[in-house]
C-alpha positions in Angstrom: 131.6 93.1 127.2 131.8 91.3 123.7 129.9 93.5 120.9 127.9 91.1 118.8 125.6 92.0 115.2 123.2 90.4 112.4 125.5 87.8 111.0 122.5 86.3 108.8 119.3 87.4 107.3 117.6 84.7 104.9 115.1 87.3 103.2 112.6 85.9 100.3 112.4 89.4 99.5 108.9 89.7 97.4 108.5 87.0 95.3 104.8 86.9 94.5 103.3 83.4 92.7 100.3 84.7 91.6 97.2 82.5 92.5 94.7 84.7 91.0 91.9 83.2 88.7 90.2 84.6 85.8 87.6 87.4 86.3 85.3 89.4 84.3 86.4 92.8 83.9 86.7 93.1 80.1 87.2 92.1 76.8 90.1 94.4 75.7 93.4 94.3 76.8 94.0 96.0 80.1 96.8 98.7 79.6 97.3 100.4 83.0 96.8 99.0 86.1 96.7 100.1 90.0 98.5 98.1 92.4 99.5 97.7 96.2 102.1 95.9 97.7 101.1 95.3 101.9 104.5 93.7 103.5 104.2 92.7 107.6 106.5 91.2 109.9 105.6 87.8 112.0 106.3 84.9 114.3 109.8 86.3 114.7 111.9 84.3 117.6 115.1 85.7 119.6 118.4 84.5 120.0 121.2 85.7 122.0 121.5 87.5 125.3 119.2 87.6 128.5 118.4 91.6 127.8 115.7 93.2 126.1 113.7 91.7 123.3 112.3 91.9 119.7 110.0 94.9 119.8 107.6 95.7 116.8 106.2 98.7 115.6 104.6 100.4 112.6 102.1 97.9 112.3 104.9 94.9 112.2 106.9 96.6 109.6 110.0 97.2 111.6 110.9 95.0 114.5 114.0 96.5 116.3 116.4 94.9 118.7 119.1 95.3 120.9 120.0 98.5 123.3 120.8 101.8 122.2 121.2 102.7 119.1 119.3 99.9 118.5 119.8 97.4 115.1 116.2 96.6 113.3 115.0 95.3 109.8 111.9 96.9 108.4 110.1 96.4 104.8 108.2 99.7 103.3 104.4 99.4 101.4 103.7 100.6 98.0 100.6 102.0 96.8 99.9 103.5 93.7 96.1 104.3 91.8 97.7 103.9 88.4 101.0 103.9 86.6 101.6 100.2 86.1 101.8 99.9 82.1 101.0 96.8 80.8 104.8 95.8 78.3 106.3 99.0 80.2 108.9 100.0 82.7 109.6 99.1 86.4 107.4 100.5 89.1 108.7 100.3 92.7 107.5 97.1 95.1 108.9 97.8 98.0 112.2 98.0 99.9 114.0 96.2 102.6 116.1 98.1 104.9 118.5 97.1 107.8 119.7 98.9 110.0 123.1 97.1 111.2 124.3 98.6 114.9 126.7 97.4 117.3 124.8 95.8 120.3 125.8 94.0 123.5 126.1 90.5 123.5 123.7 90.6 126.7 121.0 91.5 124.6 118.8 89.2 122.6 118.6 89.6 118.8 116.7 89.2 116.1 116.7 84.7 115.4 114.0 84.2 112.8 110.8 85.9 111.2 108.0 85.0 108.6 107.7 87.6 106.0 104.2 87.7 104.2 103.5 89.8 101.3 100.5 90.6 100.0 100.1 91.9 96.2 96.6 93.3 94.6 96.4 94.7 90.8 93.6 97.0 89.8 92.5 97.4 86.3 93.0 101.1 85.9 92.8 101.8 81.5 90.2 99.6 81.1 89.0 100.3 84.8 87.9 97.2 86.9 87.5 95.9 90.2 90.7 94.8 91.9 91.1 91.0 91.5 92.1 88.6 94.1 94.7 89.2 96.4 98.1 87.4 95.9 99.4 86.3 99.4 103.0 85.1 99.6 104.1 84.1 103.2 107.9 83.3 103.5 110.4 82.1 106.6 113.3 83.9 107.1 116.6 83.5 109.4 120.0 85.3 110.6 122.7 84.4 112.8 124.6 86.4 115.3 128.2 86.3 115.1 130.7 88.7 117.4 132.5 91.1 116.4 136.2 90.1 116.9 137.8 90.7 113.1 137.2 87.0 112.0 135.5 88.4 108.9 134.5 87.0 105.3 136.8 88.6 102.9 134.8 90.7 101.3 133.7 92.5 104.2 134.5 96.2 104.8 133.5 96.7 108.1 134.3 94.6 111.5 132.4 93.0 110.4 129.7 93.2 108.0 126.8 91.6 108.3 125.6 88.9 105.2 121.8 88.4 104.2 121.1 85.6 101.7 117.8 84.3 100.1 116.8 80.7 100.6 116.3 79.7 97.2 116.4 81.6 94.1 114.9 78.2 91.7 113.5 79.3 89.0 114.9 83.0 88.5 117.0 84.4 86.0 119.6 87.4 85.3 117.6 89.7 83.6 119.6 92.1 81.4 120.0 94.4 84.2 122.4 92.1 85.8 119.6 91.3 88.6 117.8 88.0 90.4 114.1 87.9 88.1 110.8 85.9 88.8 108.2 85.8 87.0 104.9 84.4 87.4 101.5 84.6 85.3 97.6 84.5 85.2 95.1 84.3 82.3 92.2 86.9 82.0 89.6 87.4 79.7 91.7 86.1 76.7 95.2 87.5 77.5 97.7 85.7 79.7 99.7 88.4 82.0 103.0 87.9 83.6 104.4 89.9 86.3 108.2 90.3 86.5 109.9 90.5 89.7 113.4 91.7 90.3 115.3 91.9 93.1 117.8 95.4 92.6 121.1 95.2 94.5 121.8 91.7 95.8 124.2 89.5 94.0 125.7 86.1 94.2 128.5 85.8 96.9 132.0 84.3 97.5 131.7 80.8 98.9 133.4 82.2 102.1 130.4 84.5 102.8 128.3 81.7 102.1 129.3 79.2 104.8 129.6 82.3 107.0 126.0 82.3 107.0 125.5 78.8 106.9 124.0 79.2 103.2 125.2 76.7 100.0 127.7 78.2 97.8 126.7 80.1 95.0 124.1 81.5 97.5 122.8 85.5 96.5 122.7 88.1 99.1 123.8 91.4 100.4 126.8 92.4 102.4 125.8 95.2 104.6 128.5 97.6 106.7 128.4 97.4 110.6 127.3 101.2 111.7 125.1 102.0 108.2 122.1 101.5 106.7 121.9 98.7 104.4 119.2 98.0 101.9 117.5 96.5 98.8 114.9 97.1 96.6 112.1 95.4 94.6 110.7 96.1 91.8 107.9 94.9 89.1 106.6 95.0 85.5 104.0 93.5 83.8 103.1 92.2 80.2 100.5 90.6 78.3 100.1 87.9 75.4 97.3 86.8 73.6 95.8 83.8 74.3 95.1 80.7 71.6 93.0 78.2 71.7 94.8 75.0 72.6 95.5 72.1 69.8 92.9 69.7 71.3 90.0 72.8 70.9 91.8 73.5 67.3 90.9 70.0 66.2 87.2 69.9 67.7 86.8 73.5 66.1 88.1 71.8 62.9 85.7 68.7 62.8 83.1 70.7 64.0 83.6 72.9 60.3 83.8 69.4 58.4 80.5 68.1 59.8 78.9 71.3 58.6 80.3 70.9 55.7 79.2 67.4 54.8 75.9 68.3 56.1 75.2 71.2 53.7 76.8 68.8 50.6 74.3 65.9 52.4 71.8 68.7 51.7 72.7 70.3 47.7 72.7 66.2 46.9 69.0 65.4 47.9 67.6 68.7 46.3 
């Protein structure tokens, strides 16, 4: 009986667009902040054999496939009261693990999956209520390919399995060498951007790419047949001052020069 694994995983790991307005909380800049990073599982499909199916557990965190030892993908939560410093370091957002075994090709695997991710800051130095969730819900894909040595050269294992993220638009390479979004929402006179980068996937060989049926150039992670494979996520956050934009410059300004005119209207008639 053929062996078969994971050939393709297309993970929008934790990219949050923030959709959250402006709320009251205060007027000085908020320092510190609270966050909590809720990951789930969903409408995942099967592919493959006849045998078994996609179970999930931990509250659709993990979904595990195959028979025994069995293969499975699972994404962690990250909740912390305080420790987010407004123009300081990295704090953790989460990690995405697969576990890549050898299963029988009579056994259904793991075909597609939505990933939803939901983000919530929480004013900590100023304290403040939490604002408005940020819910990010994204589709996701592999492809099973058998094991029978016909691997992309980079793998190191017979044969590794390749993840790849749909679309990177609108990232950079950060100085750390890794993927970066960012994203940004104004409140109470300071405009904040979170930073998200994506530690420990790169940009692979064009052979990988068409492997998994991704353009080249496409970013990803290799991961060994028999190990456990993973990436991380992490975010900062910083702050700007907001200014007034040109067009409330110039009413600002003409507002001054009427009063102005008025007062000389004024000294001339006394």
């Amino acid at each position: 009986m053929m062996n078969s694994t994971l050939k393709r995983t297309l993970l929008s790991s934790l990219v949050l667009p923030f959709a959250i307005g402006a709320q009251s909380v205060s007027a000085d800049l908020i320092t510190e902040w609270g966050y909590q990073v809720d990951s789930t599982f969903a409408n995942w499909t099967a592919g493959g054999g006849s045998l078994g199916d996609i179970t999930p557990s931990d509250g659709d965190r993990t979904l595990s496939w195959g028979d025994s030892p069995q293969s499975s993908i699972s994404i962690s939560d990250v909740f912390a009261e305080n420790g987010l410093i407004t123009g300081g370091d990295f704090v953790e957002g989460g990690t995405f693990t697969h576990v890549n075994k050898v299963i029988s090709a009579s056994y259904k695997t793991l075909s597609s999956f939505d990933l939803t991710s939901v983000l919530t800051l929480t004013p900590y130095t100023p304290s403040g209520d939490p604002l408005p969730a940020s819910t990010t819900t994204f589709a996701s894909f592999f492809k099973e390919t058998l094991n029978n040595g016909n691997c992309v050269d980079a793998s190191t294992s017979n044969c590794d399995d390749i993840f790849t993220i749909g679309d990177v638009t609108g990232s950079t390479l950060n100085e750390f060498g890794n993927f970066q979004f960012n994203s940004s929402f104004d409140l109470d006179g300071y405009t904040y951007t979170v930073f998200l980068e994506l530690d420990g996937l790169a940009t692979l060989d064009d052979d990988a790419c068409a492997a998994a049926g991704a353009p080249n150039g496409c970013v990803g992670l290799l991961t060994e047949e028999g190990k456990t494979n993973s990436f991380d996520t992490r975010f900062r956050i910083t702050a700007t001052e907001m200014v007034p934009e040109p067009g409330t410059l110039a009413l600002l300004g003409m507002g001054l020069a009427g009063l102005g005119l008025s007062r000389r209207k004024k000294a001339a008639k006394a």
